[in-house]
Every structure is written in structure tokens, then in C-alpha cells.
VEXROKE-615404 format. One line per field, with one value per atom (N, C-alpha, C): x, y, z; residue in one letter; atom name; residue number from 1. Coordinates in steps of 0.001 Angstrom, whole numbers, plus 500000, padded with zeros to 6 digits. Layout:
<lolums>
east	(X  ...)
north	(Y  ...)
up	(Z  ...)
resn	(A  ...)
name	(CA  ...)
resi	(NUM  ...)
</lolums>
This chain:
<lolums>
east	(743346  742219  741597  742543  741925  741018  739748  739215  738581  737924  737176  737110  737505  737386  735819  735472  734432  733457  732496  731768  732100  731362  731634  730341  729312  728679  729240  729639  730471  731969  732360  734095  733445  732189  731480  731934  731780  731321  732632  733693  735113  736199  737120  738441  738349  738444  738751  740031  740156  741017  742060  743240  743934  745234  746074  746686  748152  749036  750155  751102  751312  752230  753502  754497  755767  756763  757565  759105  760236  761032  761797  763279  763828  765245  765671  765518  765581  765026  763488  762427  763135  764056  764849  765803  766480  768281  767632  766606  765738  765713  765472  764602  765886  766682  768053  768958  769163  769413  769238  767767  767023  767657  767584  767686  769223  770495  771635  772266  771386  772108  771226  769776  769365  770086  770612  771308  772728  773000  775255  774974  774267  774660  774872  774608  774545  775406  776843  777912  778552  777931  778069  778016  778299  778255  777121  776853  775270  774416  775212  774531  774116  774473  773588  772640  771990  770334  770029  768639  767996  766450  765973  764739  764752  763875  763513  762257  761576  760054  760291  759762  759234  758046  757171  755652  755121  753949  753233  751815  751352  749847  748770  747741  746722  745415  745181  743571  742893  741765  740928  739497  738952  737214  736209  735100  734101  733757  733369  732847  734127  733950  734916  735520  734151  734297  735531  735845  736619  738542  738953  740047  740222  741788  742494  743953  744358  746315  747086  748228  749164  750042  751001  752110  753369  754648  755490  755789  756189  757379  758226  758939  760526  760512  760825  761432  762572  763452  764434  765338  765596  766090  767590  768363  769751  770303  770777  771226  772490  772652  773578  774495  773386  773972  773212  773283  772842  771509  770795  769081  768804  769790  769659  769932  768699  768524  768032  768094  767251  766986  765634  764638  764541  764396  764158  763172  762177  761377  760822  760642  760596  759457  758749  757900  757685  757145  756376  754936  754118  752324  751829  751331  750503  749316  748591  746848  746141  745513  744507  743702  743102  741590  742540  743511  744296  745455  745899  746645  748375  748203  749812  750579  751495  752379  752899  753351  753842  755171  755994  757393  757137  757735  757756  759494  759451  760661  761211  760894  761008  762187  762749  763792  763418  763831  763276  764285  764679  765569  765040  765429  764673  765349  764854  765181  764441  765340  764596  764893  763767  764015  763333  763319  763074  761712  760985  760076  758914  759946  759370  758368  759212  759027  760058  759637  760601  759352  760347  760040  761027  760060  761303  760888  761683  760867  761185  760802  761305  761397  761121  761424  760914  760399  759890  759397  759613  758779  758307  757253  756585  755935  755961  755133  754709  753236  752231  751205  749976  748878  748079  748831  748092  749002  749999  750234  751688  752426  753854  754079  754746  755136  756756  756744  757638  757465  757541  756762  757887  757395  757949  757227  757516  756995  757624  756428  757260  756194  756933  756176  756306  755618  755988  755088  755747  755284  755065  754509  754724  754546  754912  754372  754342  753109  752959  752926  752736  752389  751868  750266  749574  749109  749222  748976  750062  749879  751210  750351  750300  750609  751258  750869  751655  750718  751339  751111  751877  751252  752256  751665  752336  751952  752827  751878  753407  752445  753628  752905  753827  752930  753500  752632  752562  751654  751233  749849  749192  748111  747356  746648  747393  748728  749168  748844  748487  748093  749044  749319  749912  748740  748717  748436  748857  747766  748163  748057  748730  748251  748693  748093  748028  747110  747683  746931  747152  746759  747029  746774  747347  746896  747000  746308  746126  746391  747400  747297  747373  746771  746760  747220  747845  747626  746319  746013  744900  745775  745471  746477  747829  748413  749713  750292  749023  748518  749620  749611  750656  749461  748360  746898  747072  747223  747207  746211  745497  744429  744785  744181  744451  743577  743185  742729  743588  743439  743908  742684  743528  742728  743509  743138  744329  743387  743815  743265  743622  743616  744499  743393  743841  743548  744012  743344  743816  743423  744081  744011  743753  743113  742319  740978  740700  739003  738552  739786  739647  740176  739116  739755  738819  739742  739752  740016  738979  739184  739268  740606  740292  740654  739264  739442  739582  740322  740134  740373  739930  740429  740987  741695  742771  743067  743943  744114  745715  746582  747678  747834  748257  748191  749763  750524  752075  751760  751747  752823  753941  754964  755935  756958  757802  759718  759766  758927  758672  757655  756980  756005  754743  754056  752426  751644  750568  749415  748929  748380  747038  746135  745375  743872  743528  742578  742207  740955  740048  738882  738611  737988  737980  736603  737133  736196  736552  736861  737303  735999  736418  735659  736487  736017  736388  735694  735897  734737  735624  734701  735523  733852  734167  733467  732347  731006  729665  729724  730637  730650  731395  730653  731236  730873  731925  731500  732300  731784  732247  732687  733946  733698  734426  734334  734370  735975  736650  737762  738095  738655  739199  741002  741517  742996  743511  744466  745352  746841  747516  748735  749527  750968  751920  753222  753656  754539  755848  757008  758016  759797  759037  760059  761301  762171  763804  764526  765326  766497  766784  767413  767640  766297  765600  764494  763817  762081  761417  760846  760513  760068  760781  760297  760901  759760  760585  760278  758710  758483  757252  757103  755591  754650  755433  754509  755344  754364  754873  754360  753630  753884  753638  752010  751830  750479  749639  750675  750341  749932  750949  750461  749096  748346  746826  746010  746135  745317  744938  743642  743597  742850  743008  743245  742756  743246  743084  742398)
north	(456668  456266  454968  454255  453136  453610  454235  454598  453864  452691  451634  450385  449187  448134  447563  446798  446372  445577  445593  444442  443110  442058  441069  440445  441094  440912  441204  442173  442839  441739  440826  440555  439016  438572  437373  436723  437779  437586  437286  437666  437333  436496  436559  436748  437654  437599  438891  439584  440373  442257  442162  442132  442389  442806  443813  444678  444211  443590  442768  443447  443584  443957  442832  444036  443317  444154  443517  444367  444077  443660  442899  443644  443133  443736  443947  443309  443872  445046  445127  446951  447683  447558  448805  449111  447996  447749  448977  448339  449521  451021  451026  452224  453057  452780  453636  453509  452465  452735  454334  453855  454977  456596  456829  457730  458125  457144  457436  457773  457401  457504  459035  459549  460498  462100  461151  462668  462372  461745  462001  463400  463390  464938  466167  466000  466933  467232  467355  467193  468244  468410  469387  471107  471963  473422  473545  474875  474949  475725  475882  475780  474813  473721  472307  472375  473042  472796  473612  473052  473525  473992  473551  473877  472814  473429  472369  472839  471870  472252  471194  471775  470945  471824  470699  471487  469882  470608  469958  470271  469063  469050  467853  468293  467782  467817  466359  465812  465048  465019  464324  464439  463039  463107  463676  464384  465382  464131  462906  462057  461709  462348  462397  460395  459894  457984  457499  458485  458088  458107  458753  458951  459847  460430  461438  461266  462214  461687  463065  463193  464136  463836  464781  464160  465700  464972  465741  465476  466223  465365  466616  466483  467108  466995  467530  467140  467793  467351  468112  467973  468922  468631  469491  468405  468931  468728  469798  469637  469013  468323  467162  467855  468766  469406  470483  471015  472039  472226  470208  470220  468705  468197  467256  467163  466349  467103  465164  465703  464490  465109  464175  464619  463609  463966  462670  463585  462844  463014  462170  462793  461294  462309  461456  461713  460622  461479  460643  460931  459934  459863  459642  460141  459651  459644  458191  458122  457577  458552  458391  457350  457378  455921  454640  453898  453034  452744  454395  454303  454158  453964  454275  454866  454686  455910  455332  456006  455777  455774  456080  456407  456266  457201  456877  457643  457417  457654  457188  458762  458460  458726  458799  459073  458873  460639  460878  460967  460827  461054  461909  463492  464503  465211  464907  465720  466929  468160  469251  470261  470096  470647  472074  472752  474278  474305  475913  476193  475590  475340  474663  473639  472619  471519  470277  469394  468247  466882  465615  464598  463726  462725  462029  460552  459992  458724  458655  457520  457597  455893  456237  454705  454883  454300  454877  453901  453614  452800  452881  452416  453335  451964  452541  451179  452324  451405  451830  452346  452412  452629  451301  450007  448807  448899  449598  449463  449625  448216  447804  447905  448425  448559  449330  448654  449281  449942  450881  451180  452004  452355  452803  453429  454468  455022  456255  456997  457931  458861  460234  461812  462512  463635  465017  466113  467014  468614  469922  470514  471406  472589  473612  475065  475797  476506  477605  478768  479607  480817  481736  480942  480893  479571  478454  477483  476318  475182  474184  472811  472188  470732  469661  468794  467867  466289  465452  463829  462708  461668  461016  459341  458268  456785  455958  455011  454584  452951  452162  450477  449872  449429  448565  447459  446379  445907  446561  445886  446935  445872  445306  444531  442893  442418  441779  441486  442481  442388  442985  443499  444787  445420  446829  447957  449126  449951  451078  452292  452991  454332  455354  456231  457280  458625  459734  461063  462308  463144  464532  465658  466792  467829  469272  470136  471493  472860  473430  474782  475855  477306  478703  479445  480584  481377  482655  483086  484177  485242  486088  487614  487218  488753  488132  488461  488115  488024  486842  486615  485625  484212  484273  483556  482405  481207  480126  479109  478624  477760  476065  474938  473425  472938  472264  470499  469362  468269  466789  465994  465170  463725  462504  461112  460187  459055  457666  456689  455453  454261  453226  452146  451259  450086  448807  448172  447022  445854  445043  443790  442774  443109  441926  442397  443432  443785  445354  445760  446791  448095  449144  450569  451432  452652  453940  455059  455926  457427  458587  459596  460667  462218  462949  463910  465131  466540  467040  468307  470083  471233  471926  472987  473391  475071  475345  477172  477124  477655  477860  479802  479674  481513  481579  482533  482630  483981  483989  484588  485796  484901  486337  484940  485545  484621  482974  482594  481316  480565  480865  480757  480395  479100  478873  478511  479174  478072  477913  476555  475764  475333  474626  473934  473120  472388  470960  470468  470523  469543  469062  467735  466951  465464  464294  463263  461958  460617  459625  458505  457765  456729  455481  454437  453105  452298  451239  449859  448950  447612  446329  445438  444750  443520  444518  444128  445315  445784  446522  447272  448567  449756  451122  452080  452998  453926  455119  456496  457878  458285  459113  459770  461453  462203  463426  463818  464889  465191  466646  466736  468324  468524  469080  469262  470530  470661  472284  471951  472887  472848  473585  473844  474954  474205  475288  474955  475980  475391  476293  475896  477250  476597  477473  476551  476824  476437  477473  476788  477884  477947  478488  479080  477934  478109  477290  478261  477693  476183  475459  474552  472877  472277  471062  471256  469930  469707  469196  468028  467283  467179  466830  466711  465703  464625  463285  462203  461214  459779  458935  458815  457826  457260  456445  456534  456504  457000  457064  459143  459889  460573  461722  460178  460280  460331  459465  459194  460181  460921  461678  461136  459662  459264  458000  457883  456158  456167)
up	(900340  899544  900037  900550  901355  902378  902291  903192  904067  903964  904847  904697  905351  905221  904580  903729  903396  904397  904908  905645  905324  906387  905788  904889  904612  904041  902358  902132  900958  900441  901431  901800  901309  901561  901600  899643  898853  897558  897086  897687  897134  898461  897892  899188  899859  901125  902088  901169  901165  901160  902340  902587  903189  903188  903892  903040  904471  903822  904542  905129  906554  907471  907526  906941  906965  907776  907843  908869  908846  907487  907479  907426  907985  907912  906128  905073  903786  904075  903956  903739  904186  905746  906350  905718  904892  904099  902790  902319  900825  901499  902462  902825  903662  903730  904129  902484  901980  900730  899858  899949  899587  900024  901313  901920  901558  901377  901699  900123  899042  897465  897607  897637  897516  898808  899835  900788  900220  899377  898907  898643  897523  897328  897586  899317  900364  900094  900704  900547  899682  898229  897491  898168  896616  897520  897807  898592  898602  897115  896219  894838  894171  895002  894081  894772  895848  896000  895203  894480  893260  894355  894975  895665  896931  898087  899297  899796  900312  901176  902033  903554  904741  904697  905177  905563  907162  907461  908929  908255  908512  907390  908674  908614  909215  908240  908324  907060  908397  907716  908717  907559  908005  907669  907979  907398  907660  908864  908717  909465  910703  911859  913164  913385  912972  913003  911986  911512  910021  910586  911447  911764  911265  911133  911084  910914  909813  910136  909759  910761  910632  909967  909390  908610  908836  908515  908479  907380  907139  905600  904526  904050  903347  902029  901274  899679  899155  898710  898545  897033  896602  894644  895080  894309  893908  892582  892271  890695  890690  889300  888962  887859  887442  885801  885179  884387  883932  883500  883630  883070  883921  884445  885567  886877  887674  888918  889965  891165  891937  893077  893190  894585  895218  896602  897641  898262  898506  899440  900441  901946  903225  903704  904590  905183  906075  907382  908752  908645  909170  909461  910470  911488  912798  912134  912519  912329  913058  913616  915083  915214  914161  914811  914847  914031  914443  915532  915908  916471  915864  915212  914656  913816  913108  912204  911165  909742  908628  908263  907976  907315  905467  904932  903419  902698  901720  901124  899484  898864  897707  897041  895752  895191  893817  892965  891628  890930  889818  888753  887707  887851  886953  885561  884347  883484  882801  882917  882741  881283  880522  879289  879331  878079  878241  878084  878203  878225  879721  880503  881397  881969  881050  881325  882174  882565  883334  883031  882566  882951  883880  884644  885593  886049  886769  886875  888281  888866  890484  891277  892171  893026  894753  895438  896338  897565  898762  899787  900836  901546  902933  903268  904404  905350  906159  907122  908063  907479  908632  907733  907717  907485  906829  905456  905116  903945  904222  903227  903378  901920  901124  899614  899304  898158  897127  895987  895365  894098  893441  891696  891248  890047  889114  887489  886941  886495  885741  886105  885470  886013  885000  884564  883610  884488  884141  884326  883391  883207  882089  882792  882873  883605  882660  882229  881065  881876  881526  881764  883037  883554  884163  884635  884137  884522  884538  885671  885592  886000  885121  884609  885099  885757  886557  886444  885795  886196  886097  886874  887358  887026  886636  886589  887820  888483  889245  889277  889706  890110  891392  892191  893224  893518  894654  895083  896078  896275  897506  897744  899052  899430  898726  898790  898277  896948  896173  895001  893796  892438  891809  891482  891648  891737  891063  890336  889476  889688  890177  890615  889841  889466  888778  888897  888599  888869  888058  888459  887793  888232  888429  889035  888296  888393  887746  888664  888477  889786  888704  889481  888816  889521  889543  890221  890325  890967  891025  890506  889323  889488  889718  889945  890469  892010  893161  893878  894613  896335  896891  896712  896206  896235  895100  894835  894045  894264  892767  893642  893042  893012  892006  892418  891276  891279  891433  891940  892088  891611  891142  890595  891036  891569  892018  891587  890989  890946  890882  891659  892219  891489  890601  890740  890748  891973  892526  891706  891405  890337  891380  892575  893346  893154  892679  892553  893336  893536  894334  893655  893400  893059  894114  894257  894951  894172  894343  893414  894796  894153  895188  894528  894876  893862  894874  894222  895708  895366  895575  895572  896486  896136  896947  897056  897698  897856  898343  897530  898477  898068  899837  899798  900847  899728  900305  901819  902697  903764  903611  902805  902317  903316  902770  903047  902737  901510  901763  903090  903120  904250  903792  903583  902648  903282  903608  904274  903250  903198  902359  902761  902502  902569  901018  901694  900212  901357  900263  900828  899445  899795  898737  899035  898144  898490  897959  898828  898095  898024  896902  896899  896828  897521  897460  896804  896396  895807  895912  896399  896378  896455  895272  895121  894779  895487  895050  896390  897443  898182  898001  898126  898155  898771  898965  900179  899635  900082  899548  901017  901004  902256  902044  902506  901977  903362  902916  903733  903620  904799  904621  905156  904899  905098  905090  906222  906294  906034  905990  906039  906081  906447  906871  905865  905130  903915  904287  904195  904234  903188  901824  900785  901076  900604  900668  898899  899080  897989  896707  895549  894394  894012  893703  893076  894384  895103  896264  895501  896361  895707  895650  894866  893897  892840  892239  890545  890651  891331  891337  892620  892980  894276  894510  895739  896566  895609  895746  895268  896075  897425  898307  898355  898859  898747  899700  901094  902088  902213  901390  900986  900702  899794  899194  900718  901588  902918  903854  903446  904947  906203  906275  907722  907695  909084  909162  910504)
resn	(X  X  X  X  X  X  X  X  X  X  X  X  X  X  X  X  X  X  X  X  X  X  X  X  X  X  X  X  X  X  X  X  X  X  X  X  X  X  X  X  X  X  X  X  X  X  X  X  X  X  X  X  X  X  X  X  X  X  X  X  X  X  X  X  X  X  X  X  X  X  X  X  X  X  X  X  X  X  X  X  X  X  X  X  X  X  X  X  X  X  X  X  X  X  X  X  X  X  X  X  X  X  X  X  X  X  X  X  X  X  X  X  X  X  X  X  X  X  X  X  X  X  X  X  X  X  X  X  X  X  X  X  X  X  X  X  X  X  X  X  X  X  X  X  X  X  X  X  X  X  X  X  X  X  X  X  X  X  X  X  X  X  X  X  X  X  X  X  X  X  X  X  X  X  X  X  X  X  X  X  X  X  X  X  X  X  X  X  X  X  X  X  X  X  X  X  X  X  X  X  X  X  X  X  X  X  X  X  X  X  X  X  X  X  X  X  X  X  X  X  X  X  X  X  X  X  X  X  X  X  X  X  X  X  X  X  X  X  X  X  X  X  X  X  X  X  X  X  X  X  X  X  X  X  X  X  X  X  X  X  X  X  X  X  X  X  X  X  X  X  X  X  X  X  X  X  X  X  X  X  X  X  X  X  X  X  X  X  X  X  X  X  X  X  X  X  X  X  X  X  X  X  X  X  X  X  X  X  X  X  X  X  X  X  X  X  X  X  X  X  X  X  X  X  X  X  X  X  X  X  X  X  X  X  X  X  X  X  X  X  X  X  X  X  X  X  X  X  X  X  X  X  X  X  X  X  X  X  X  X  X  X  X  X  X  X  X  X  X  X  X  X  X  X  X  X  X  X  X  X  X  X  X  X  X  X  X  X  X  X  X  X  X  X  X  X  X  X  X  X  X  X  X  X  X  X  X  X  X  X  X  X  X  X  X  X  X  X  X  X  X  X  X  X  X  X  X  X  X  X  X  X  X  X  X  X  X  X  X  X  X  X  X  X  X  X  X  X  X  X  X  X  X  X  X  X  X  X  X  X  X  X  X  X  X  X  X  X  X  X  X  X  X  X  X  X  X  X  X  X  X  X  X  X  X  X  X  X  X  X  X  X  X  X  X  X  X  X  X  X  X  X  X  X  X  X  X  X  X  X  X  X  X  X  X  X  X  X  X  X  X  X  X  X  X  X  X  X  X  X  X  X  X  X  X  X  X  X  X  X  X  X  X  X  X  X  X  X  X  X  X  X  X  X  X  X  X  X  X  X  X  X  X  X  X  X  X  X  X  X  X  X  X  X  X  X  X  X  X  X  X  X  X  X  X  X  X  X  X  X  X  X  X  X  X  X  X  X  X  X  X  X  X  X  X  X  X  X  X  X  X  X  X  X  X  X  X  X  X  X  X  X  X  X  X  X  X  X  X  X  X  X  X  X  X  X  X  X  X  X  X  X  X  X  X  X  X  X  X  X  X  X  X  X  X  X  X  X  X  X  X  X  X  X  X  X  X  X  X  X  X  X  X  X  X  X  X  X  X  X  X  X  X  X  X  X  X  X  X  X  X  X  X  X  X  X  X  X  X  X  X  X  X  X  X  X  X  X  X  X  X  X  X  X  X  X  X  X  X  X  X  X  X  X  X  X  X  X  X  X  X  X  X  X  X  X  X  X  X  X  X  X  X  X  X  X  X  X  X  X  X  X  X  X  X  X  X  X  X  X  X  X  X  X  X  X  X  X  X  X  X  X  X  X  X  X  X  X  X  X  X  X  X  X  X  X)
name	(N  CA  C  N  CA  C  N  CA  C  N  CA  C  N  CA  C  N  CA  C  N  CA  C  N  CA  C  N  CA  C  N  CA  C  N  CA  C  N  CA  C  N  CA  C  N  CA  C  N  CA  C  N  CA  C  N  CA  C  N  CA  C  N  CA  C  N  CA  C  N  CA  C  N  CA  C  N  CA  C  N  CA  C  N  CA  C  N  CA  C  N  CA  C  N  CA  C  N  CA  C  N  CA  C  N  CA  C  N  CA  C  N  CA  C  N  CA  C  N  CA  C  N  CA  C  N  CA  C  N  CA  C  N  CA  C  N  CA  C  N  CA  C  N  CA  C  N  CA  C  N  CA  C  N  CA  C  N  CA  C  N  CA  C  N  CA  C  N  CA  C  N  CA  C  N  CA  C  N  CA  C  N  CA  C  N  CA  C  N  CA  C  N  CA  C  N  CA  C  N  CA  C  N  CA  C  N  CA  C  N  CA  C  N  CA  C  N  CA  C  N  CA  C  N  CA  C  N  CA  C  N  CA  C  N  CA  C  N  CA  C  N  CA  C  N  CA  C  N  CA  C  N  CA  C  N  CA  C  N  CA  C  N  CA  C  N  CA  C  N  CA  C  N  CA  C  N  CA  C  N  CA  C  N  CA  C  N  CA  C  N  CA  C  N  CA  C  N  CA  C  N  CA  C  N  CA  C  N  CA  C  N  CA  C  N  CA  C  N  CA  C  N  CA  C  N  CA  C  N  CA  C  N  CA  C  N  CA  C  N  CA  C  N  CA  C  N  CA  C  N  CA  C  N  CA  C  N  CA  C  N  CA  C  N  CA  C  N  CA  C  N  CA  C  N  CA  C  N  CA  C  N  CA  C  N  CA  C  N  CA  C  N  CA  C  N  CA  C  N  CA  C  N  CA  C  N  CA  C  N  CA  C  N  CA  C  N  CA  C  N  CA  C  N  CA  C  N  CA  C  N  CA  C  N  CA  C  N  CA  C  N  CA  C  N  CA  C  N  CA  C  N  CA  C  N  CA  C  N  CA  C  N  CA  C  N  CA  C  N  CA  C  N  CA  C  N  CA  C  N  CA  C  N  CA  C  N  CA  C  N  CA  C  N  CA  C  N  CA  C  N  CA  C  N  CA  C  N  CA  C  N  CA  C  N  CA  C  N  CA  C  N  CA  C  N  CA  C  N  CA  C  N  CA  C  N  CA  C  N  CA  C  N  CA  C  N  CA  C  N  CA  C  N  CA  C  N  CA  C  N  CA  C  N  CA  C  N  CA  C  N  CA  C  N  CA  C  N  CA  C  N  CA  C  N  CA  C  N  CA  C  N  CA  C  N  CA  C  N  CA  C  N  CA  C  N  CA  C  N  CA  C  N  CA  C  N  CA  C  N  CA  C  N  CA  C  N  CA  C  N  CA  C  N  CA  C  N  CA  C  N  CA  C  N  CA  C  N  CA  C  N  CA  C  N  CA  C  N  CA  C  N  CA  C  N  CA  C  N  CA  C  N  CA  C  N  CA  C  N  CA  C  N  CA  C  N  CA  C  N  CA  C  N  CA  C  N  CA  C  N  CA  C  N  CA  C  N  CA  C  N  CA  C  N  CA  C  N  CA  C  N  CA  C  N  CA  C  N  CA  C  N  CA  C  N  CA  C  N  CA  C  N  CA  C  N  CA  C  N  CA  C  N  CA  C  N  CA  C  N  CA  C  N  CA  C  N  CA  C  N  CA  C  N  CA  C  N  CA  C  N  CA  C  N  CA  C  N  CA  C  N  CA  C  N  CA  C  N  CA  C  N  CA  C  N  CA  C  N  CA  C  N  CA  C  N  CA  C  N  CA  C  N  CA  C  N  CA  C  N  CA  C  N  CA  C  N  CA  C  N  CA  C  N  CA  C  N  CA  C  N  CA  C  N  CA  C  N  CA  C  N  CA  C  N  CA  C  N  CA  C  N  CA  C  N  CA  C  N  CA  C  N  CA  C  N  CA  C  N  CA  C  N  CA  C  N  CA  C  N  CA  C  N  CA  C  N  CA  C  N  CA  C  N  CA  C)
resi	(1  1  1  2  2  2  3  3  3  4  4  4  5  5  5  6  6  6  7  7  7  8  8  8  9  9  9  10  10  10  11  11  11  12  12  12  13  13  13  14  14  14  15  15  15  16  16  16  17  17  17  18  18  18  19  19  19  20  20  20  21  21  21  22  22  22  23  23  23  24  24  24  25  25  25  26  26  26  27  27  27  28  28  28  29  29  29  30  30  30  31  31  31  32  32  32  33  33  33  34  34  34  35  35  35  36  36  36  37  37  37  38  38  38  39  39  39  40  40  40  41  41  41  42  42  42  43  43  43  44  44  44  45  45  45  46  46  46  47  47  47  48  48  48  49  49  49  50  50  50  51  51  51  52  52  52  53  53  53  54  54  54  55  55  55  56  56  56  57  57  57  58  58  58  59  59  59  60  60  60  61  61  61  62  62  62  63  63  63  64  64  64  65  65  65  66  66  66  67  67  67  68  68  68  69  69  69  70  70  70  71  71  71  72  72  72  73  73  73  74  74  74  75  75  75  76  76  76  77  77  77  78  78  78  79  79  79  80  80  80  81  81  81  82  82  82  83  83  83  84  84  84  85  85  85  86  86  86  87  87  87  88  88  88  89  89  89  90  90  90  91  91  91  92  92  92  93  93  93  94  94  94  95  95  95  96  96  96  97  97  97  98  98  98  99  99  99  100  100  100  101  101  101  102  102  102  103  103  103  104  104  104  105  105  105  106  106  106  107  107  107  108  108  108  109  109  109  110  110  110  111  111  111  112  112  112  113  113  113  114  114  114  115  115  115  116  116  116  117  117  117  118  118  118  119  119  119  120  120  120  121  121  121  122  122  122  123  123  123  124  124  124  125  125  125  126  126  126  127  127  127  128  128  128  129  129  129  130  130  130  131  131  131  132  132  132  133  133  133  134  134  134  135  135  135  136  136  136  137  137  137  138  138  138  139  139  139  140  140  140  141  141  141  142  142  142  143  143  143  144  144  144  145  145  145  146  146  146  147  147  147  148  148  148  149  149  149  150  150  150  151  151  151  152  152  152  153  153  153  154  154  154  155  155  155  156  156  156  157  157  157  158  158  158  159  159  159  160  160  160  161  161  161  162  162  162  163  163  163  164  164  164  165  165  165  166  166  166  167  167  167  168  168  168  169  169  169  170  170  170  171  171  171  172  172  172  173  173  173  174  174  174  175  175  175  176  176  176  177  177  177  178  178  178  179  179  179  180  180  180  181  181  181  182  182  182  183  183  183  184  184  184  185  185  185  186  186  186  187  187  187  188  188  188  189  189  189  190  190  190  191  191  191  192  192  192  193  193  193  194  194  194  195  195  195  196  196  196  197  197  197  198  198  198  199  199  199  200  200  200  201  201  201  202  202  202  203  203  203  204  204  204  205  205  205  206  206  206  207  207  207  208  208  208  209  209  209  210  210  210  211  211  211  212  212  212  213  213  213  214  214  214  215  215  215  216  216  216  217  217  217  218  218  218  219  219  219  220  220  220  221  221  221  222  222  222  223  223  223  224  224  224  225  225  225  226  226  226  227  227  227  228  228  228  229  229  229  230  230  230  231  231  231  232  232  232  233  233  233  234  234  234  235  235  235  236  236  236  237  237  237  238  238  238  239  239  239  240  240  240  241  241  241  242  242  242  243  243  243  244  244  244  245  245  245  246  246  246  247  247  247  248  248  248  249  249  249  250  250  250  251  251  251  252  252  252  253  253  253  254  254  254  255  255  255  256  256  256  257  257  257  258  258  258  259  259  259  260  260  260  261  261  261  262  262  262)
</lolums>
């Protein structure tokens, strides 16, 4: 959602905007932390995986000047208990117009009640991009019938600032067809003067054996100070679910994530 640096004509009216590159041997100590409380549970039979997805996803800007970013990335849920569960999800980012790459890595704590629902909260950190953070909030889901329900609150800093991010998303299926379609909604605001909206539609169509291609085109907006800019995006992707149930509980958090390119 950070889509463009402001001019300096725009940057003139306030403090410059700048979003802090760090590397510290702590972020790596968090960020294997992370990784090593959310993979113990490996270890278990293979009936404690509850669901897994890896997918390879490519976004990029209608505008070619805008960059572009690839991503890999994993999620994975293991059950704890009979309505408790945890997800980790990591992901890598290459982004072209800057030239460099992301890492992220979350970890959810899920409780799952009937009629299909789950709330959960999580914890989560990623660097690259321009963006070095820690973050954390809470999530719910509801899946009815035909339709499933998903949002999420989270806070970190971001442009050395704290930061609110929050969203929501809507999926259907078509019939009972391998054809599913959603909305996204995402919205960050920065308590230095800075918010970003990114809204976006979508198609996921199953393959057969766990196998999904998707697509999402969409459009973000930035503002900072009285400067703003829209830029419009398109995105593919190759999905491949594993586990009990295909899937996990909730989407990813990161907010590197939200970015289709740098």
C-alpha cells in the first residue's frame, strides 16, 4: 500500500516520511523465535496438521514505472486440541523497481467454535521493502453456508511511527462449481499523517488435487500531507493446499503481503 514516495513539494508541508531500515541481531533472535515455537509442533503425528498452503504469486502495477513483486510464501495450522489450533505463516518477496527482497513471519493462536466460526490473535515480523516491523492483533472468521467472513485488526510501527491496520474480506463460491470469487478491503493508518487504502477483487478456480489458480486486480490509494496518488494493480497466482482440512484458518497478516510492488 505504500505505493509512492511523496514529492518534495508534497514532503515540504510536513517532516519527510521515512520508513527505517534496521538489521539487528535482536529482529533475527524475534524472527527465528518466531519460526522455532510455531514449527515444535512438527514433530507431532501427521494428524496434528489441521490444513497447509504454499502458493508462487506475481502482482505488479497496470503502470510498468510502478515496479513489481514476486512472492513465495507457506501457511501452515496444527491442532493443539479438539477446537485449538496454531498457524505460522513465512513468506519471501522479490521487488523489481528497488531491487530487493522481503522475509515475513507470522504466528496465530486460533480458537475454533461451532457453526464455523474461529477467532484468533497473532504476532508477526518482516523486514524489506523499506519496511522493518513488528506487529501484532486479533482476527475472526465466520463461514456460513455460501459465504465466509473474515477480518482482521493489527498495530505496529511503520514509517517510525504506530500504525493501524485493518481489513476485511468476503468470498463465495459460484454453484457448486471448482469456481470461487471475493472482495478485500485493507486500511493502514499512519499516526505521522499518512493513510493507504487497498481495495481489490478476486477469482479463485480449483484444478482438482488441491491445485488453485487465482487472480485479483484491484487499486490502492496513498495520502500524505495534501499529496495523493491512486494506482491500480493486477495479480496471479498458483495455490497448492495440503492437510486434514485444505487450507488454514485465516489469510496472512504481513504487510508486506498488501504490496503489489515496489
Amino acid at each position: 500500500m505504500m505505493y509512492m514516495i511523496p514529492p518534495e513539494s508534497a514532503q515540504s508541508a510536513r517532516a519527510p516520511l521515512r520508513i527505517r531500515h534496521r538489521s539487528s541481531s535482536m529482529k533475527l533472535r524475534v524472527a527465528a523465535a518466531v519460526l522455532a515455537v510455531g514449527l515444535a509442533p512438527a514433530n507431532l503425528s501427521a494428524q496434528s496438521l489441521v490444513g497447509a498452503n504454499v502458493d508462487i504469486n506475481h502482482y505488479q502495477f497496470t503502470s510498468k514505472s510502478k515496479g513489481a513483486r514476486q512472492a513465495l510464501q507457506g501457511s501452515f495450522e496444527l491442532g493443539l486440541g479438539s477446537s485449538v489450533s496454531t498457524q505460522l505463516d513465512v513468506g519471501y518477496y522479490k521487488f523489481d523497481q528497488i531491487g530487493g527482497s522481503g522475509r515475513s513471519a507470522t504466528l496465530h493462536g486460533i480458537y475454533q467454535f461451532g457453526y464455523g466460526g474461529a477467532v484468533g490473535g497473532f504476532w508477526g515480523t518482516e523486514d524489506g521493502g523499506g519496511i522493518d516491523r513488528n506487529f501484532y492483533g486479533l482476527e475472526a472468521v465466520y463461514d456460513f453456508s455460501a459465504i465466509r467472513l473474515e477480518g482482521y485488526f493489527s498495530r505496529g510501527r511503520v514509517q517510525g511511527a504506530n500504525a493501524t491496520l485493518l481489513g476485511g474480506k468476503i468470498s463465495s463460491d459460484v454453484g457448486s462449481g471448482p469456481l470461487s470469487l471475493n472482495a478485500s478491503v485493507d486500511f493502514m493508518d499512519n499516526k505521522s499523517g499518512a493513510n493507504m487504502t487497498r481495495m481489490a477483487i478476486g477469482a479463485d478456480y480449483g484444478l482438482g488435487s488441491g491445485v488453485n489458480l487465482y487472480g485479483e486486480i484491484g487499486t490502492g490509494n496513498a495520502r500524505v500531507a495534501n499529496f495523493s496518488n491512486n494506482d491500480a494493480f493486477v495479480g496471479v497466482g498458483l495455490r497448492f493446499d495440503l492437510g486434514e482440512r485444505p487450507g488454514t484458518t485465516f489469510g496472512r497478516r504481513a504487510l508486506l503481503d498488501r504490496l503489489p510492488g515496489l
